[in-house]
N, C-alpha and C positions, 0 to 999 in steps of 0.2 A: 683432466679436461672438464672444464663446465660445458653445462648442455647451454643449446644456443634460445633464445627469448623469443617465445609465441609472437609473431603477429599480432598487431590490436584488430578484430575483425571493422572497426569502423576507424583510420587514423584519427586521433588527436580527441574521441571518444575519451569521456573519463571511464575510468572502470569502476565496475558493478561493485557494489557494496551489498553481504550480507547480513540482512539482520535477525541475527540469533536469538533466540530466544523472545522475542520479543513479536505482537499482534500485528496485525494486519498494517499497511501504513495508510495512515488519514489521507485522503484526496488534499489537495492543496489550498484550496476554499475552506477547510473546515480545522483546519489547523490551526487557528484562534480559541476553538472549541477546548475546556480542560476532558477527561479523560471520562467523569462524569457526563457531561452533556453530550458528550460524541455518542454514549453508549447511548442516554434516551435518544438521540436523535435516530441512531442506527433500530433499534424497539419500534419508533414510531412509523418510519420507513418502512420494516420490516412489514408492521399490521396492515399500512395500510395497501401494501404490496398483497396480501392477503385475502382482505375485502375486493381489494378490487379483481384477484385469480377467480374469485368466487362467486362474481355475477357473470 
């Protein structure tokens, strides 16, 4: 006997895809960006996220 097929919990939902091995996923906007610039951009964000905790 096969067992019987979960439920999708949302119908006609695609299903979840994981990605192994692989960083964080880029926001959808910035997905132009190569792999190099995401990271400055992600550095720059980060400082200025920084400066600004710190006043």
């Amino acid at each position: 006997m096969q067992p019987k097929k979960r439920p999708n919990p949302r119908p006609g939902a695609a299903p979840t895809r994981l990605h192994k091995g692989q960083g964080p996923r880029r926001p959808v906007g910035v997905q132009a960006l190569g792999p190099v610039r995401y990271e400055q951009l992600r550095r720059a964000l980060h400082l200025l996220n920084a400066t600004a905790e710190a006043r």
